[in-house]
C-alpha positions in Angstrom: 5.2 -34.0 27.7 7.3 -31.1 28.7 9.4 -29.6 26.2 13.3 -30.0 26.8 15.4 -26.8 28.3 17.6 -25.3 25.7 20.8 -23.4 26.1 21.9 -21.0 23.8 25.5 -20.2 23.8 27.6 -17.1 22.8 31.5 -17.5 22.4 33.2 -14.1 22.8 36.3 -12.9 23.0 38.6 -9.8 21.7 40.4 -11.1 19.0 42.9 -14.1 19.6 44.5 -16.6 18.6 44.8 -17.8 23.0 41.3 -19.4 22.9 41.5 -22.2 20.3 45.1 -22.9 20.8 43.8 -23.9 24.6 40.5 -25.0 23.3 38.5 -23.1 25.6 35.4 -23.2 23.3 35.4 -27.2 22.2 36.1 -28.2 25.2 33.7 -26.1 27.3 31.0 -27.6 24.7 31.6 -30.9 25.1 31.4 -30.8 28.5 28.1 -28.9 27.9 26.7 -31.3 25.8 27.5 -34.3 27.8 26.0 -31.9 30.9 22.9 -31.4 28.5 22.5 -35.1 27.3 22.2 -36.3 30.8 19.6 -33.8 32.2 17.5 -34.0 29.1 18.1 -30.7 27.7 19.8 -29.7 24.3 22.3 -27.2 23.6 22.5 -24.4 20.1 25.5 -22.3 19.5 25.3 -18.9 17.8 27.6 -18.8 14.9 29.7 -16.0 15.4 31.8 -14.5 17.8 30.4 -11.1 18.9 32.3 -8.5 19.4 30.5 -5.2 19.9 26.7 -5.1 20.8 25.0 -5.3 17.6 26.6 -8.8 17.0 26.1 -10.0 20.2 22.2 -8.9 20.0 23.0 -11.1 16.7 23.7 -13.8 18.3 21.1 -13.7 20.9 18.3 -13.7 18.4 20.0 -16.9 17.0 19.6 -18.6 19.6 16.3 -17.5 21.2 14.9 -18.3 17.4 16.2 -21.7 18.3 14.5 -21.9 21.0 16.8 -21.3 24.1 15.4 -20.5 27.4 18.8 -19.5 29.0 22.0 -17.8 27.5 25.4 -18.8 28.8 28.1 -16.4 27.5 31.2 -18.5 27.6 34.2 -16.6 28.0 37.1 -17.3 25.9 38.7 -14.8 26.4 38.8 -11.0 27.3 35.2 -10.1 25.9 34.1 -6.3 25.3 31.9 -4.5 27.7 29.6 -3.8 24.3 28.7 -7.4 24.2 28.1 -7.6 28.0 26.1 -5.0 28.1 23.7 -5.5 24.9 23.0 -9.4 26.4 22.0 -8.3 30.0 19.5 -6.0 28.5 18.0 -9.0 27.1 14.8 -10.4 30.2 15.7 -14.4 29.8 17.3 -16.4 32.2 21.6 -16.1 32.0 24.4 -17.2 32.7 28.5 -16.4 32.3 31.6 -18.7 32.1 34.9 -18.2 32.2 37.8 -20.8 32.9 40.8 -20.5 34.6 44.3 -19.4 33.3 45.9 -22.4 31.3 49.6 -21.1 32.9 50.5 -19.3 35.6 53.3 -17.1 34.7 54.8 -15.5 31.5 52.4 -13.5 29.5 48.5 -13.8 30.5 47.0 -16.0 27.7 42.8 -15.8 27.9 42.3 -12.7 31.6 38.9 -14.4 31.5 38.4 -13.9 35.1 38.6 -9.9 34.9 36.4 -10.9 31.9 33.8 -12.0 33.8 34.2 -9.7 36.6 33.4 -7.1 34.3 30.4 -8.6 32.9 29.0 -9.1 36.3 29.7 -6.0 36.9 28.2 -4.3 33.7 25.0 -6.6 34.3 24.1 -5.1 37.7 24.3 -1.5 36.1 21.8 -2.5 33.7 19.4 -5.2 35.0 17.2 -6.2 37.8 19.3 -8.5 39.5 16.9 -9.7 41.5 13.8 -10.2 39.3 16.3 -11.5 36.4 19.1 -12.8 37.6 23.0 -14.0 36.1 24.6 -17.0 37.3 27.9 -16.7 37.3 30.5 -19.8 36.5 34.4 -20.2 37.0 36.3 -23.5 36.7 37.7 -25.5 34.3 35.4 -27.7 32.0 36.7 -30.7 33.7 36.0 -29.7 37.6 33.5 -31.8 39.1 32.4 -28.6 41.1 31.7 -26.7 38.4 30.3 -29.5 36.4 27.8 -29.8 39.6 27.1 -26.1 39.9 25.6 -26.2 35.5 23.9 -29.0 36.5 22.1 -27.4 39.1 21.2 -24.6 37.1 19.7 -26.8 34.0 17.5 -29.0 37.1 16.4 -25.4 38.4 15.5 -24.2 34.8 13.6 -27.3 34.1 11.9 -27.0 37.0 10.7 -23.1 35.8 10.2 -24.5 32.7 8.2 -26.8 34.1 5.3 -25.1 35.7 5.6 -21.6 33.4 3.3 -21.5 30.4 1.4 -24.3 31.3 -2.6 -25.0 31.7 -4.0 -26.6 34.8 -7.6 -27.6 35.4 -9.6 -26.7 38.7 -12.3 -28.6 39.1 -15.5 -28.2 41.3 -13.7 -25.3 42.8 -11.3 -25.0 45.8 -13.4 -27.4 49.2 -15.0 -25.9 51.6 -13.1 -23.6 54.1 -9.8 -24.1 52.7 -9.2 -20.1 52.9 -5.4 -20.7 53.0 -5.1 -22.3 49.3 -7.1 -19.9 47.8 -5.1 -17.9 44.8 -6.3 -16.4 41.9 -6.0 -17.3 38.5 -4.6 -13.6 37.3 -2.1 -14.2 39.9 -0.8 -17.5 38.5 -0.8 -15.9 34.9 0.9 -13.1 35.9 3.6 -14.4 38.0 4.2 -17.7 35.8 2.1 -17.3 32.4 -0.3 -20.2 34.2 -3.9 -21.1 32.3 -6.4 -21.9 34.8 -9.6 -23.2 33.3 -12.4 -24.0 35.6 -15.0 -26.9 35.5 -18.2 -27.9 37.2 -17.9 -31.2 39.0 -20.7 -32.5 37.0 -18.6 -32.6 34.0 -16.6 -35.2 35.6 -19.5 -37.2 36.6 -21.1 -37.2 33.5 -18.0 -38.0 32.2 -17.8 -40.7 34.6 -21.2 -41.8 33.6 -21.0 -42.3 30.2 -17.9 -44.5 30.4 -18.0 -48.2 28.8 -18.5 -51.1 31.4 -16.0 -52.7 29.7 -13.1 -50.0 29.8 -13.9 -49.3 33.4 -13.3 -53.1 33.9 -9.9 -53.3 32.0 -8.6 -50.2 34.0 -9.7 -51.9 37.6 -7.4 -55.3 36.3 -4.6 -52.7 36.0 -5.4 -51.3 39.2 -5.4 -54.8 41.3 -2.6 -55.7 39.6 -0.8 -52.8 40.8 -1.9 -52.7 44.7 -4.0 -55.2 46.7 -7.5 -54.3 47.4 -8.3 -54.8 50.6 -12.1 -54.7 51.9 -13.5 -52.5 48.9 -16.3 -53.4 46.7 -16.5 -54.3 43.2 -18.6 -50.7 43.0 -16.1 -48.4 44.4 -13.2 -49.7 42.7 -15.2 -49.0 39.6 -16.1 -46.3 40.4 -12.9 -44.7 40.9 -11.6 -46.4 38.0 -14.3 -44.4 36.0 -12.5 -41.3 38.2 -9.4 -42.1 36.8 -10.6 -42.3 33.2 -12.6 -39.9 33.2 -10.3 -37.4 34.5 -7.5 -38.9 31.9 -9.6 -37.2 29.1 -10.5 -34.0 30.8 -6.4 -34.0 31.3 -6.2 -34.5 27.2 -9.4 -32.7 26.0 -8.0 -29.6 27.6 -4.3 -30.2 27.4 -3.5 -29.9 31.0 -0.3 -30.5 33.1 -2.2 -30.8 36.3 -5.6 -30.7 37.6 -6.8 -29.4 41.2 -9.6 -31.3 42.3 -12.4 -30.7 44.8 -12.8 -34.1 46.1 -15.2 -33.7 48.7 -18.1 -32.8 49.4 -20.0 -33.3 46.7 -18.3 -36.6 45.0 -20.0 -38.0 47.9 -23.6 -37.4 46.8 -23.0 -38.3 43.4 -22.1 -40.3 42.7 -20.7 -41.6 46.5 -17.3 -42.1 45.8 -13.8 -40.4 46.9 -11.7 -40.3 44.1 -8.2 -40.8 46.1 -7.3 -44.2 44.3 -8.1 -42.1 41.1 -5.8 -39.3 41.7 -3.0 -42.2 43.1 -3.8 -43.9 39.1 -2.9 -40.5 37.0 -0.3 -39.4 39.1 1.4 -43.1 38.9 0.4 -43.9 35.4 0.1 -41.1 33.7 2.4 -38.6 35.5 -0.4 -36.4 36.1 -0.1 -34.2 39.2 -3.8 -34.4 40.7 -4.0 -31.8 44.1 -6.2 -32.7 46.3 -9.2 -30.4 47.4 -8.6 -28.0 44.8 -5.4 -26.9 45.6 -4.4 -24.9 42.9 -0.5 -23.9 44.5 -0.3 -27.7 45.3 -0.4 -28.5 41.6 2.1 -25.8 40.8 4.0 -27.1 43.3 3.7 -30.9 42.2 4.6 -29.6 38.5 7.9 -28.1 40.1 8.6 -31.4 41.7 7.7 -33.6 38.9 10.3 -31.5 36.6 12.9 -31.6 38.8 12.8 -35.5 39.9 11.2 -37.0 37.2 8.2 -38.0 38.8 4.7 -37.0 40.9 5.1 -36.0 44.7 3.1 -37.0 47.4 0.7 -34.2 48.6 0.7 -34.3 52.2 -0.2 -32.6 55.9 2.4 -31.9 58.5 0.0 -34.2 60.5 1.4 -35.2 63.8 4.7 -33.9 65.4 6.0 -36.4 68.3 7.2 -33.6 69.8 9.5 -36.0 72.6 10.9 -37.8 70.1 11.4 -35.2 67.4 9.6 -37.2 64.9 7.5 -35.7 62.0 4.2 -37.6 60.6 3.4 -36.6 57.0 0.4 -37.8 55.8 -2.3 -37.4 53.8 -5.9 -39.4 53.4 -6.4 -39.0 49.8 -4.5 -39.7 46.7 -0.8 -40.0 46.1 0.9 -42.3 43.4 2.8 -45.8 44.3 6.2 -46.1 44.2 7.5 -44.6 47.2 6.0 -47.5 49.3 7.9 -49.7 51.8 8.5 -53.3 51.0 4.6 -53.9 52.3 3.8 -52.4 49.0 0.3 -50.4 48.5 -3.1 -51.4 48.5 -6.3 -49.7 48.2 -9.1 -49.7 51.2 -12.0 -47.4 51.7 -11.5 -43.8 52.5 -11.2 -44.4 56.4 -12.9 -41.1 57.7 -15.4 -40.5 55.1 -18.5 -42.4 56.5 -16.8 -42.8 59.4 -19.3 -43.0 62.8 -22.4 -43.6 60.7 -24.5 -46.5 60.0 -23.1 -47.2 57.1 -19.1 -46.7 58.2 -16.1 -46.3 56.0 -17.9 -47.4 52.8 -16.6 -45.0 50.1 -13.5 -46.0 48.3 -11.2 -45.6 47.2 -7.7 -44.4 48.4 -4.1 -46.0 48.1 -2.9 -47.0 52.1 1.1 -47.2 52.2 4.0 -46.5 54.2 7.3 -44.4 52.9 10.3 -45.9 52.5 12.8 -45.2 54.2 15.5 -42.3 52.6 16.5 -39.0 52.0 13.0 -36.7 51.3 12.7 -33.2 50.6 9.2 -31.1 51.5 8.8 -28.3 49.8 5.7 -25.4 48.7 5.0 -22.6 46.4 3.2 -20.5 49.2 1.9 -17.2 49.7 0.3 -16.0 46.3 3.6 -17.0 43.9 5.9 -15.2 46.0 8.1 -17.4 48.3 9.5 -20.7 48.5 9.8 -23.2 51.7 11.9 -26.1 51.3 12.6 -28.5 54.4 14.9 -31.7 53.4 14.6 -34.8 56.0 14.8 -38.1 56.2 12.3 -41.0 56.2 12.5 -43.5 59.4 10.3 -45.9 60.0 8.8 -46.1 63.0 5.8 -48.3 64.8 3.1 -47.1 64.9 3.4 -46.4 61.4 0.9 -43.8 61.1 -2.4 -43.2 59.9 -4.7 -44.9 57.3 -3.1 -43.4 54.2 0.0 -41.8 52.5 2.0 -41.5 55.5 5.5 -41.5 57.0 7.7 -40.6 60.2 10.6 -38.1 59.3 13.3 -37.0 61.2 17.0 -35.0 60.7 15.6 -31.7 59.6 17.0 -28.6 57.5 14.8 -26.1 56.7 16.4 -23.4 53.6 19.6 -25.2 54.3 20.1 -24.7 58.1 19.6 -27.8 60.4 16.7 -27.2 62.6 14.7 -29.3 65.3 11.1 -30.4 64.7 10.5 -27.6 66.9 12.1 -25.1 64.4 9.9 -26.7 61.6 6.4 -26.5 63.6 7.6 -22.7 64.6 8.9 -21.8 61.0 5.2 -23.2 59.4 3.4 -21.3 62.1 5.3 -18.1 62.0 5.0 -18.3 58.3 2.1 -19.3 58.1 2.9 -21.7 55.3 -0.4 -23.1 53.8 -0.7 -26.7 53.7 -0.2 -28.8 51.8 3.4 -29.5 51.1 5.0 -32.1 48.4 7.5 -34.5 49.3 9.8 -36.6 46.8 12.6 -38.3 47.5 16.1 -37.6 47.8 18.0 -33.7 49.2 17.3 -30.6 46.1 18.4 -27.8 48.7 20.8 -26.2 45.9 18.3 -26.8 43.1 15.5 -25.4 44.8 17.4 -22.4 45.8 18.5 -21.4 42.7 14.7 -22.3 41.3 13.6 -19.8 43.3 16.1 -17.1 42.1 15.0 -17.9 38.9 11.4 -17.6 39.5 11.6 -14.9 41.8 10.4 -16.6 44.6 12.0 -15.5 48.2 13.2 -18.5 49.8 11.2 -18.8 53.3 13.8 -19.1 56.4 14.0 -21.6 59.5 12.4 -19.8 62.0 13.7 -20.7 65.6 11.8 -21.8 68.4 11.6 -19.8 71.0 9.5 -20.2 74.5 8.0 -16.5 73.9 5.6 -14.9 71.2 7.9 -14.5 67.8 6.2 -13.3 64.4 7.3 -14.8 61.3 7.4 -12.9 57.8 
C-alpha cells in the first residue's frame, strides 16, 4: 500500500512577539492537520524557529529524517533571507505560506506578504524553478480558496508519490507492433526512480498451471458473484481465474504496484485464453493496475490515477469519434475493473474479436462487457518518454448505440489542458501530438491537480491543438 505524503513544516519569523499573539502558527496547523487528515497524509513540525541558514538547514533535516516529502515554510512573520535561501537549495518538493495582515492600519503587525515575496524571489536566484519548483500560498487559514489551492498540492504530491520509487512488472514483453508504447526501462528510473523487472510469459503459465482446482474454483464464485457470465464456458472462466491468481502472486512475490502485460499473442496458444476478465479481477479487487499489451506508460499512468482518485482507471482507445455529433467513443476490448458500470452492471463474455471469422468463433474468454455511467471523466497520459502530460476532462453521455463489445462509453463537453475544445480539437491535438494510445479515464474533473502534478514531476503539460482545414504540426 502506498505510503502516506508527509509535510514537513518550518515556522519562521524575525523575532516577535506579532505571531503568537495572532496565532499565525496554531492556527495555520490546525488547518493543516485537518487538510492532512482528510487527504490521507500526515504532517511533522520542526522544533525550532530558524532564523539564519544553519538553523533552517536544522530544521530541514528534522523533518526530512521524519520522513517529509514536501517542505512548507509558513510565514509568521517577516523571515530572513538566510533561511530562504539555505531551504531552496534543498531538491525536494516546497512550498511557502504567508497570511494576510490581521489589521489594516496603525503599525504593520506580521509584513508576511513582502515576506514571501522575498522568498520567491531568493528561490528563483538559486534554484531550478522549473525542474524543482515552489508553490507559493497566501490567504488566511480559514479561506476556502486557499484551503482548496493545499489541497491540490497534497492530491498532486500523492499522485508523484505515487508512481516515483515504485517497481512494476512487464510481462512477455511489449505486443507486437506497438512501436508507440515502447519506453525504456533506464528512462523510467531515471525520470521517476521506476524498477522495471521483466518476465517470460511462461512464468505466468506455469504459474497458472500449477494452481489448486479448488482455489481456481473459489475465485470463479467471486467472480460470478460480481458480474454475470454470459455465454462463457466453465474452462475459460477458469482459466482466467487461474490469470488472476496467478498474476496476484507474481504482483506479491516481486512487490509490484503494477504489472504491464502482453496479452496477446501468445496467451492464445497456451494456454488459449485472453486474460481481460483477469486484469478487470486485480484492478477491481486488488487495486492492481494491469496495462494492457505491455504498456509500460499505461501502468505509470494508471498508478498516477489510482493515487490521485483512490482507485484503478480504465485503459482505453480513442476508438470512434461521431464526428456530426461531436461524440467521443472510448473503448477498449480487454480488461478494465467494475465499478464505473451503468445501472446494467458488468458481465463477462468471450473476447469478441479474438477467434473472430474462424471456425471456432469468439471462443476465448474472458473480458468484462459494460457501459460507463454517466458523469464527469477526466482522460489523461504520461506520453512521450516521461516528458509531457495530456489531460482532456469530458463528460460521459449515454448514447444508443452504446458502443462496442467491451469497456466503452460516448463522451462529450470537452477541455483539453483547461481550454474548452471540440471533438475536432481533441482528434487534431492527439494527431498533432502524436499522443500514444492508450489513455486512462476515471471519474470526475482533476484539471488543477494534474497541472500542478505535472509541475511537480516535470512533465510539460501537452496543449489543445486547434483544428484547422490545412496541414498544422503539433509539438
Amino acid at each position: 500500500m502506498q505510503e502516506a505524503v508527509t509535510v514537513g513544516v518550518i515556522h519562521a519569523s524575525l523575532p516577535s512577539y506579532f505571531p503568537d499573539r495572532h496565532r499565525v502558527f496554531e492556527d495555520c496547523g490546525r488547518v493543516l492537520e485537518e487538510l492532512c487528515a482528510g487527504e490521507g497524509a500526515r504532517v511533522v513540525t520542526a522544533p525550532e524557529r530558524p532564523m539564519n541558514g544553519s538553523e533552517a538547514r536544522r530544521a530541514a533535516e528534522f523533518c526530512l529524517a521524519e520522513g517529509a516529502d514536501f517542505l512548507l515554510l509558513i510565514h509568521g512573520g517577516f523571515t530572513m533571507g538566510d533561511v530562504a535561501h539555505t531551504l531552496a537549495t534543498i531538491p525536494v518538493p516546497m512550498g511557502a505560506w504567508a497570511t494576510p495582515e490581521p489589521t489594516l492600519e496603525g503599525d504593520i503587525q506580521l509584513n508576511n506578504f513582502v515576506s514571501l515575496n522575498m522568498t520567491m524571489s531568493i528561490a528563483k536566484g538559486v534554484r531550478d524553478l522549473r525542474q524543482n519548483p515552489i508553490q507559493w500560498y497566501f490567504g488566511a487559514p480559514e479561506s476556502a480558496e486557499l484551503q482548496q489551492r493545499l489541497r491540490t498540492t497534497l492530491r498532486a504530491l500523492a499522485m508523484l508519490k505515487g508512481v516515483t520509487h515504485t517497481r512494476l512488472a512487464l510481462i512477455g514483453g511489449l505486443a507486437p507492433t506497438f512501436y508507440n508504447m515502447e519506453v525504456s526501462a533506464g528512462t523510467l528510473k531515471r525520470r521517476f526512480g521506476i524498477d522495471v523487472d521483466a518476465h517470460e510469459i511462461a512464468e505466468l503459465t506455469g504459474r497458472m498451471a500449477a494452481i489448486d482446482a479448488s482455489q481456481a474454483a473459489a475465485e470463479v464464485e467471486k467472480m460470478a458473484a460480481a458480474a454475470t457470465v454470459r455465454d462463457v464456458s466453465d474452462e475459460q472462466l477458469t482459466l482466467n481465474a487461474k490469470a488472476a491468481l496467478a498474476l496476484r502472486d507474481i504482483c506479491d512475490d516481486g512487490g509490484y504496484t503494477a504489472l504491464a502485460v502482453s496479452d496477446w499473442p501468445a496467451l492464445q496458444v497456451d494456454p488459449g485464453i485472453h486474460p481481460g476478465a483477469a486484469f478487470s479481477w486485480l484492478e477491481e479487487i486488488d487495486g492492481v493496475p494491469v496495462a494492457s499489451e505491455g504498456d509500460l506508460l499505461g501502468a505509470v499512468t494508471q498508478l498516477a490515477a489510482k493515487s490521485m482518485t483512490g482507485k484503478v482507471g480504465y485503459l482505453l482507445d480513442m476508438t470512434e469519434p461521431d464526428l456530426e455529433k461531436g461524440d467521443l467513443l472510448m473503448w477498449h476490448g480487454g480488461g478494465g475493473p467494475l465499478y464505473l458500470a451503468d445501472d446494467n452492471g458488468a458481465a463477462w463474455i468471450n473476447h469478441p474479436m479474438i477467434g473472430r471469422g474462424t471456425e471456432a468463433g469468439a471462443c476465448y474468454g474472458t473480458i468484462s462487457d459494460l457501459v460507463f455511467q454517466d458523469g464527469p471523466v477526466t482522460a489523461m497520459r504520461v506520453a512521450d518518454d516521461v516528458t509531457t502530460l495530456f489531460e482532456m476532462e469530458a463528460r460521459v453521455a449515454g448514447r444508443q448505440p452504446s458502443g462496442f463489445t467491451g469497456c466503452r462509453g460516448w463522451l462529450r463537453d470537452f477541455s483539453v489542458g483547461g481550454q474548452a475544445a471540440s471533438l475536432e480539437d481533441v482528434v487534431t491535438t492527439v494527431m498533432g501530438h502524436g499522443i500514444e494510445h492508450h489513455f486512462v479515464l476515471v471519474p470526475g474533473h482533476h484539471h488543477e491537480v494534474l497541472m500542478e502534478f505535472a509541475g511537480w514531476a516535470g512533465l510539460r503539460p501537452l496543449e489543445r491543438i486547434a483544428a484547422r482545414r490545412h496541414l498544422i504540426t503539433g509539438s
